[in-house]
MMTF fields as JSON, N, C-alpha, C and O atoms, coordinates in Angstrom:
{
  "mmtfVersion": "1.0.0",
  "mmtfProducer": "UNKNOWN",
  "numBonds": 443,
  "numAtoms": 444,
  "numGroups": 111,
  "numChains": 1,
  "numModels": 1,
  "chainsPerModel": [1],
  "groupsPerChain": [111],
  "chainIdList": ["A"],
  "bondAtomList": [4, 2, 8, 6, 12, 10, 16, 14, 20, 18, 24, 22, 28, 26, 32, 30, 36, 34, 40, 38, 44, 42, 48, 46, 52, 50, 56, 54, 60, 58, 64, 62, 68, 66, 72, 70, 76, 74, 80, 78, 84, 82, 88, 86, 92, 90, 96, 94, 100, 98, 104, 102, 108, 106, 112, 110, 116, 114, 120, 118, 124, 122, 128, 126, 132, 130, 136, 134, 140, 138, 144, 142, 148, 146, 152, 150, 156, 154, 160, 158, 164, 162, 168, 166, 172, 170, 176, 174, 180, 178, 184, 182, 188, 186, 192, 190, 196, 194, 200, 198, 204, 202, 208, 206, 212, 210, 216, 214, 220, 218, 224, 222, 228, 226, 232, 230, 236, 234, 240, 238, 244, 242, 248, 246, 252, 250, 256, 254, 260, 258, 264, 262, 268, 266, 272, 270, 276, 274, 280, 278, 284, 282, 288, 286, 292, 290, 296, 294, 300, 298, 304, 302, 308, 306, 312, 310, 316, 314, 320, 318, 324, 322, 328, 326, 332, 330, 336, 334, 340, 338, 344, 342, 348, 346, 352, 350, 356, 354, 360, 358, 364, 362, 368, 366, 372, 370, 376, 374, 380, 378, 384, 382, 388, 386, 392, 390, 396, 394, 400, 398, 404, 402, 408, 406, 412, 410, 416, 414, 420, 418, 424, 422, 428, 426, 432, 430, 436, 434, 440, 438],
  "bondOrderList": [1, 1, 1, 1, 1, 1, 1, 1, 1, 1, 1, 1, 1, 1, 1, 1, 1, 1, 1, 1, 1, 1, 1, 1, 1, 1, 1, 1, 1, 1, 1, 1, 1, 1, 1, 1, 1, 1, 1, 1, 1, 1, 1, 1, 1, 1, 1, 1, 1, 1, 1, 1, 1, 1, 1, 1, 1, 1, 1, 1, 1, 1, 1, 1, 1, 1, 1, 1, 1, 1, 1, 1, 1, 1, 1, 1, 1, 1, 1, 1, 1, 1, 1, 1, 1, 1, 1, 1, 1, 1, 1, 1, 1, 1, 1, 1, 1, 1, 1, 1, 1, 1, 1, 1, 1, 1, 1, 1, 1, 1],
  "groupList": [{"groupName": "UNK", "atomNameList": ["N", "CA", "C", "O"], "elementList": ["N", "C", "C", "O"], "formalChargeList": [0, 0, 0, 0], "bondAtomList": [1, 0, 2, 1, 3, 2], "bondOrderList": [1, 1, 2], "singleLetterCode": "X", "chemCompType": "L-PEPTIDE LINKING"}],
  "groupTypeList": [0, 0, 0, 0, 0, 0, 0, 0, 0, 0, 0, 0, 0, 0, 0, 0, 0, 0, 0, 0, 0, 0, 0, 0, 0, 0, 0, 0, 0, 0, 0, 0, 0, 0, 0, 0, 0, 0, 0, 0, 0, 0, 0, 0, 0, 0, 0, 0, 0, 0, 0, 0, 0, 0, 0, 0, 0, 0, 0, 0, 0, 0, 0, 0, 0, 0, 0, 0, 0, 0, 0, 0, 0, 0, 0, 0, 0, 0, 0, 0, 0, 0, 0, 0, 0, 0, 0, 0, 0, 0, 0, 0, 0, 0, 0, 0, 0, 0, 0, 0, 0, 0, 0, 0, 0, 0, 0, 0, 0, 0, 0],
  "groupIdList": [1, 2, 3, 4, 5, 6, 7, 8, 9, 10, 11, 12, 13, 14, 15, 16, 17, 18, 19, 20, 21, 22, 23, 24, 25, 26, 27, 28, 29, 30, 31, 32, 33, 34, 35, 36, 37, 38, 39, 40, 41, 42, 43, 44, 45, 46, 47, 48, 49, 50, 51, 52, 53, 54, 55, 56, 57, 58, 59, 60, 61, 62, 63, 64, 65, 66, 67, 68, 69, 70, 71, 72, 73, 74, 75, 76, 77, 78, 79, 80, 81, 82, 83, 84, 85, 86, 87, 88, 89, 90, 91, 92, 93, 94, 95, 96, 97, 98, 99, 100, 101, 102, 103, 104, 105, 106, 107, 108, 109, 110, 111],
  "secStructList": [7, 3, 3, 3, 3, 7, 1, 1, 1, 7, 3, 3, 3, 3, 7, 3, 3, 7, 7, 7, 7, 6, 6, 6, 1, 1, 1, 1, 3, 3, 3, 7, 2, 2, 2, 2, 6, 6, 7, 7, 7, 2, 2, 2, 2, 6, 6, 7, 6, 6, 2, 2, 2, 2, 6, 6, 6, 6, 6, 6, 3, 3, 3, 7, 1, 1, 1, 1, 1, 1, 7, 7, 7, 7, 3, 3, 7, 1, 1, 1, 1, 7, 2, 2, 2, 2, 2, 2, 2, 2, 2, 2, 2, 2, 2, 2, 2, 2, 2, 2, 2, 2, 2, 2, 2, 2, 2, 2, 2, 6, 7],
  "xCoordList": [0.832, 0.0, 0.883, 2.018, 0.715, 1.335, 0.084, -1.128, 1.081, 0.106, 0.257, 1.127, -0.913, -1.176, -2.203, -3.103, -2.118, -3.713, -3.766, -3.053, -5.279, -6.633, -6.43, -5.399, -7.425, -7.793, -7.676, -7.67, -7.618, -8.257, -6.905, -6.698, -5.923, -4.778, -4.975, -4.225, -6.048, -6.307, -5.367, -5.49, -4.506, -3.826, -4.73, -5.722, -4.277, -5.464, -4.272, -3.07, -5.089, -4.329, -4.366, -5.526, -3.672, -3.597, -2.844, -1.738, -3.733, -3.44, -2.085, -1.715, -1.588, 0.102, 0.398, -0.195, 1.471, 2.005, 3.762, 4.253, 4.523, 6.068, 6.287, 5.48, 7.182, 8.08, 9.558, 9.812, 10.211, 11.92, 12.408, 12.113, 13.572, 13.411, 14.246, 15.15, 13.478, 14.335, 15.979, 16.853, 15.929, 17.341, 18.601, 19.4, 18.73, 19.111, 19.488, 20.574, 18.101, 17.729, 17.314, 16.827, 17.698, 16.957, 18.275, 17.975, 19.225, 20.382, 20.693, 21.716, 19.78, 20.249, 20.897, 20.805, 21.883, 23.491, 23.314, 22.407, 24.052, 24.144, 25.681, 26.205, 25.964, 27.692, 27.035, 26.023, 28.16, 27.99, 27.944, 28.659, 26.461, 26.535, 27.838, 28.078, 28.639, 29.5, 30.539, 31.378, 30.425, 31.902, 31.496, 32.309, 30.322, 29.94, 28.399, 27.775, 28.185, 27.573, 26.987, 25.806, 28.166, 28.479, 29.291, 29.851, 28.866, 29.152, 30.766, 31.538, 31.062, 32.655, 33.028, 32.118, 34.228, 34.548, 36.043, 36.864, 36.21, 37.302, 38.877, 39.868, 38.578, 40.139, 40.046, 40.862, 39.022, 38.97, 39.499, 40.164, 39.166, 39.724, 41.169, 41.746, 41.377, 42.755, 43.69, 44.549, 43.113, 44.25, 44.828, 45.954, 43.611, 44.158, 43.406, 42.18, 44.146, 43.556, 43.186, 42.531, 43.594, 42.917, 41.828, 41.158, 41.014, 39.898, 38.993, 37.974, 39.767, 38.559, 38.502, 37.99, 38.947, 38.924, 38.212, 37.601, 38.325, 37.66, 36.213, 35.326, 36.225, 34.885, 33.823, 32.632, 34.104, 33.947, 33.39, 32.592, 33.97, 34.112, 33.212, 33.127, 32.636, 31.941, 32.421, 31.693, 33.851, 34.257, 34.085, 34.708, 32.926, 32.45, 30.92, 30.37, 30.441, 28.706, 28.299, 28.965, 27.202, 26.276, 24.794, 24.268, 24.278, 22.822, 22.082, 22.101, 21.052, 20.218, 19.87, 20.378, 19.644, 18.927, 17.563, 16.951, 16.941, 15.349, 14.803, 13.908, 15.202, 14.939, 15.377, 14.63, 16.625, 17.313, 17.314, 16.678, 18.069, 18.42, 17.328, 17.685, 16.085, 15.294, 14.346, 13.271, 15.337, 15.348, 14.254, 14.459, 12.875, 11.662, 11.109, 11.856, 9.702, 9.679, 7.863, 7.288, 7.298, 6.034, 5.357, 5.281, 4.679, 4.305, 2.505, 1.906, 1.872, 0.676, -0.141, -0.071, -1.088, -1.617, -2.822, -3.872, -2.604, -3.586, -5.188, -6.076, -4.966, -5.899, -7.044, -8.215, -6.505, -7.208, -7.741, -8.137, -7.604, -7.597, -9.02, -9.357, -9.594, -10.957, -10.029, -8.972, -10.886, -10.822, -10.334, -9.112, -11.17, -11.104, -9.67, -8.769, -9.596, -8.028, -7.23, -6.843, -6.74, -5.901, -5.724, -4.718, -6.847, -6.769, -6.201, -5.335, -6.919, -5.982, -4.59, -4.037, -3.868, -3.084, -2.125, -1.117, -2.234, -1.553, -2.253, -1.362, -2.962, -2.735, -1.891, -1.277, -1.659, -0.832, 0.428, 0.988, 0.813, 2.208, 2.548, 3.519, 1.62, 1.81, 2.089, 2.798, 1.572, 1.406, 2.882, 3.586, 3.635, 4.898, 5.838, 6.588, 5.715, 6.632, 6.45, 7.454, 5.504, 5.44, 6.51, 7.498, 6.386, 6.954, 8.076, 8.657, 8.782, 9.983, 10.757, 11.841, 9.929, 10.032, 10.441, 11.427, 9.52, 9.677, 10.891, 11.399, 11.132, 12.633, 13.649, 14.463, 13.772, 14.507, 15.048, 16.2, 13.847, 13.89, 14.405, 14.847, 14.296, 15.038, 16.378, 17.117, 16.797, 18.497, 19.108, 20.067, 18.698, 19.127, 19.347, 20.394, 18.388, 18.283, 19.001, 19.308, 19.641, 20.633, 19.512, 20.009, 18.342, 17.784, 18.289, 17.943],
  "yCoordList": [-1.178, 0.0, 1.249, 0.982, 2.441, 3.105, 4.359, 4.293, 5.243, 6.257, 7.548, 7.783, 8.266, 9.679, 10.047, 9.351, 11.238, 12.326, 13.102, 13.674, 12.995, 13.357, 15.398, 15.963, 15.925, 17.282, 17.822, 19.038, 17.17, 17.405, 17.342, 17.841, 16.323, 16.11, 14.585, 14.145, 14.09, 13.136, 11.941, 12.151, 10.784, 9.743, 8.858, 8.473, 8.453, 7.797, 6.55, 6.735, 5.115, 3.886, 3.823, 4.093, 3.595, 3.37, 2.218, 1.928, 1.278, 0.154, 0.759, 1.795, -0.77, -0.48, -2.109, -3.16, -1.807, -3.199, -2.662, -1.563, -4.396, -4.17, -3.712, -3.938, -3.167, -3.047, -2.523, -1.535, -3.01, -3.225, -1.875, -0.992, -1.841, -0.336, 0.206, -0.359, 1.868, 2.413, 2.917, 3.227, 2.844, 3.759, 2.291, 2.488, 1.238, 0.288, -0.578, -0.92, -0.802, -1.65, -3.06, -3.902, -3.015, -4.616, -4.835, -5.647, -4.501, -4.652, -4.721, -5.276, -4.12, -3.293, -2.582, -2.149, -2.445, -1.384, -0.273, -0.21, 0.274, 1.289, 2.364, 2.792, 2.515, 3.363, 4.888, 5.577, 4.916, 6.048, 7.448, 7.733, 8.162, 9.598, 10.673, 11.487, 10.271, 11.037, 10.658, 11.425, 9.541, 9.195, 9.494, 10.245, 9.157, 9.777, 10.894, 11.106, 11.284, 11.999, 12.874, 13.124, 13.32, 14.58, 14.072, 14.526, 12.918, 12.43, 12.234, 12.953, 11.005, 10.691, 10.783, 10.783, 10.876, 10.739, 9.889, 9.6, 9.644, 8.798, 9.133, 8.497, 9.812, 10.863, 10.722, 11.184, 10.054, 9.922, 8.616, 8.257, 7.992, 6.574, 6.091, 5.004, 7.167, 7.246, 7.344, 6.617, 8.515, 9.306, 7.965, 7.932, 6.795, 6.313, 5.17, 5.278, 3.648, 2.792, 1.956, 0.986, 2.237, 1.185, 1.318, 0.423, 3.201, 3.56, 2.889, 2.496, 2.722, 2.12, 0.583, 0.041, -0.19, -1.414, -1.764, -2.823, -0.817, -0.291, 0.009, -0.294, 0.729, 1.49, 0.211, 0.311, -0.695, -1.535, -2.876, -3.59, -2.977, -4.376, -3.864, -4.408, -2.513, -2.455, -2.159, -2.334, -1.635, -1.337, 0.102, 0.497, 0.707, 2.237, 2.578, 3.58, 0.784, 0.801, 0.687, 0.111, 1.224, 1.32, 1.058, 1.164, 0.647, -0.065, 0.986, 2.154, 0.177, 1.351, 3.141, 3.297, 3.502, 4.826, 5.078, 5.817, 3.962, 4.212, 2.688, 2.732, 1.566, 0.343, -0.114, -0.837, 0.362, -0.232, -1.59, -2.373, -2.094, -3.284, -4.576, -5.684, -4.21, -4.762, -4.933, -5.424, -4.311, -4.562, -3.942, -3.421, -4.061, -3.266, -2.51, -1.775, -1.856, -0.796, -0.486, -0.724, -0.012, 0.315, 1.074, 2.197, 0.92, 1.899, 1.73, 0.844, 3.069, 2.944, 2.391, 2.728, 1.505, 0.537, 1.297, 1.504, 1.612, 2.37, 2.384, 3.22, 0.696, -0.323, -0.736, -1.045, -0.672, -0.848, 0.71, 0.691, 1.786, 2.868, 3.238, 2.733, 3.915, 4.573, 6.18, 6.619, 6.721, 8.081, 8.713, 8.735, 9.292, 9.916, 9.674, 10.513, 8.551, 8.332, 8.964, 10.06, 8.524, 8.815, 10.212, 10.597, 11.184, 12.614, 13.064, 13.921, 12.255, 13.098, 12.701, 13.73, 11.708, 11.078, 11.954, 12.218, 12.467, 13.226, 14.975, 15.815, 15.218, 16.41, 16.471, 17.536, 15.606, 15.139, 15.641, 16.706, 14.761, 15.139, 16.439, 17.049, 16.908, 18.109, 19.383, 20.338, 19.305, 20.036, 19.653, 20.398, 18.543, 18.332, 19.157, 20.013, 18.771, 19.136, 21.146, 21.767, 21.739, 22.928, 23.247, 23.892, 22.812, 22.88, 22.757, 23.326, 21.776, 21.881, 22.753, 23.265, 22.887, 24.058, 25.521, 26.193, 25.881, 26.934, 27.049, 27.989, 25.254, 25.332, 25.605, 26.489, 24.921, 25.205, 26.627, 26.985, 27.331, 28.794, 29.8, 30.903, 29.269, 29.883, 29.709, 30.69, 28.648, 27.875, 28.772, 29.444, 28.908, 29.951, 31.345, 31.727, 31.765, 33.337, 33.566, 34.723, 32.167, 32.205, 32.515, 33.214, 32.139, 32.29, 30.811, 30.625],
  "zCoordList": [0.0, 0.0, 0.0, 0.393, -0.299, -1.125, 0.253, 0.46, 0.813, 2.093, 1.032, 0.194, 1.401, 0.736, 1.245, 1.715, 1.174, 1.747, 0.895, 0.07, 1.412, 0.922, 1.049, 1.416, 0.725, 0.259, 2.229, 2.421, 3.118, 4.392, 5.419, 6.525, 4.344, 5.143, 6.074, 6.945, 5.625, 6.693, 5.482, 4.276, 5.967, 5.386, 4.961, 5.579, 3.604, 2.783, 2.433, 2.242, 2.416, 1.854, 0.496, 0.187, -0.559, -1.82, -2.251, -1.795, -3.525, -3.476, -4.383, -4.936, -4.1, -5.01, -5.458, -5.216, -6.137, -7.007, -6.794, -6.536, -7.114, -7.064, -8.353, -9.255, -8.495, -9.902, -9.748, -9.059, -10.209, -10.339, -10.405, -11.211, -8.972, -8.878, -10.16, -10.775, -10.433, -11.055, -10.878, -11.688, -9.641, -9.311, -9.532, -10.448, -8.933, -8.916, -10.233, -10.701, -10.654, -11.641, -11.499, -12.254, -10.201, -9.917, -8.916, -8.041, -8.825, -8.483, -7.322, -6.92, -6.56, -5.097, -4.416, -3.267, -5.584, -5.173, -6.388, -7.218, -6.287, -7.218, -7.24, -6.212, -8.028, -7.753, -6.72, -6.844, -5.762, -4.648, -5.95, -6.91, -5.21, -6.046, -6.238, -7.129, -4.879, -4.918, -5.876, -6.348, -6.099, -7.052, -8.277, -8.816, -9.15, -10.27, -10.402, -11.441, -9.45, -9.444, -10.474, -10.712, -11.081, -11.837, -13.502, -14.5, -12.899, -14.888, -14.716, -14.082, -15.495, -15.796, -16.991, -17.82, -17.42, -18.644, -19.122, -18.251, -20.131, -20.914, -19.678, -19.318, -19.547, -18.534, -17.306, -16.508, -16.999, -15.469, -15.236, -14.265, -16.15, -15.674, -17.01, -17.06, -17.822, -18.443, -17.006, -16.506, -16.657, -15.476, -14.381, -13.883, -14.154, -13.318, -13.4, -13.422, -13.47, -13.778, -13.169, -13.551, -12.0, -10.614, -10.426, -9.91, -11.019, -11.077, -11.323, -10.755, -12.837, -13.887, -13.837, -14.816, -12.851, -12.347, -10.964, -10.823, -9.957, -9.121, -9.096, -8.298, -10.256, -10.213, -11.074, -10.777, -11.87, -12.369, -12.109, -12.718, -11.161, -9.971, -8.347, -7.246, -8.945, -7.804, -6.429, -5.452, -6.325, -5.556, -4.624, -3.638, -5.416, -5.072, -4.451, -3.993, -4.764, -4.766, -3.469, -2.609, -3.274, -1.631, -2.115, -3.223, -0.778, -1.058, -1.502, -1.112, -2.834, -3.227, -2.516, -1.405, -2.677, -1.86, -1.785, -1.014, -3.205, -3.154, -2.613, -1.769, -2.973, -2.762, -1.213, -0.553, -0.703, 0.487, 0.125, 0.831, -1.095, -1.722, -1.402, -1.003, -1.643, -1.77, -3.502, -3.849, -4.105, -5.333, -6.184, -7.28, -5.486, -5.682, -5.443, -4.798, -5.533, -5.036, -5.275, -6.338, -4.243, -4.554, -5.252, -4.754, -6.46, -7.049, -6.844, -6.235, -7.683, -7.638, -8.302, -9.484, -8.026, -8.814, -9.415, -8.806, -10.43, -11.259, -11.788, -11.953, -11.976, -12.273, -11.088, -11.31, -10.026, -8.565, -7.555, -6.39, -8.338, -7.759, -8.468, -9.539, -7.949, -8.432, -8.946, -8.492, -9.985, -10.496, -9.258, -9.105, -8.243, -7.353, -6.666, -6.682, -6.13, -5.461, -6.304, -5.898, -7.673, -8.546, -8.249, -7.653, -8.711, -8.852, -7.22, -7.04, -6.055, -4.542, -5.077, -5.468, -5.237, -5.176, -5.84, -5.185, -7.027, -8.068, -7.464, -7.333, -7.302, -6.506, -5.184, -5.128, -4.037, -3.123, -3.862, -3.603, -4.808, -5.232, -5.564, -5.117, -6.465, -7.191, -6.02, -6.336, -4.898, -3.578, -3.5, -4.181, -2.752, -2.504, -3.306, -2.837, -4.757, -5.963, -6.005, -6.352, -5.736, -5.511, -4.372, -4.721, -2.909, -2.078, -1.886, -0.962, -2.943, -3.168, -3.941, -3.66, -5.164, -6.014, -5.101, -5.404, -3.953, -3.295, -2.137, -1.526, -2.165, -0.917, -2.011, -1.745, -3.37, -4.068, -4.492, -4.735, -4.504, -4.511, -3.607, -3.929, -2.338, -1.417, -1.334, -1.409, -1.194, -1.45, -2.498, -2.117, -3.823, -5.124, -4.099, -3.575, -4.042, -2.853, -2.052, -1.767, -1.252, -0.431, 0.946, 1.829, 1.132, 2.351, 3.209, 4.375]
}
């Protein structure tokens, strides 16, 4: 089940289904953000080749961040949801995604 609220704020159950996480891939690990975070290129692992053996062999990876190496992940079951759920459900978010939008905005501002 998949938690979200309603127009009132009160927590609403929503049915859900597994599906193979995106961040992972099924994997459960994933290379640390910090090591490629920011994109690699041909020169990073020219420069140094223990890197590119290292980085390869998995020597950089930590448990998912969205799965917690459980490989899957709850999504919303679309098919089992009435109209109504759907629409709180996706207004719910859209409320969040504003809110972030507006922390994001402050951080730029330097508040």
């Amino acid at each position: 089940m998949i938690e979200s609220y309603d127009e009132f704020g009160a927590e609403v159950q929503l049915p859900s289904k597994k599906e193979i996480c995106p961040q992972c891939h099924g994997e459960g690990t994933h290379v640390n953000p910090s090591i490629d975070g920011n994109g690699l290129t041909y020169e990073d692992f020219d420069d140094d080749p223990d890197f590119y053996e290292d980085y390869y062999n998995g020597h950089y990876d930590v448990v998912c961040h969205t799965c917690n190496g459980h490989n899957v992940v709850d999504v919303l079951d679309e098919d089992k949801c009435t109209p109504e759920q759907i629409q709180a459900h996706f207004d719910h978010l859209k409320a969040l995604w504003e809110i972030e939008a507006c922390y994001e905005a402050e951080r730029r501002a330097g508040c």
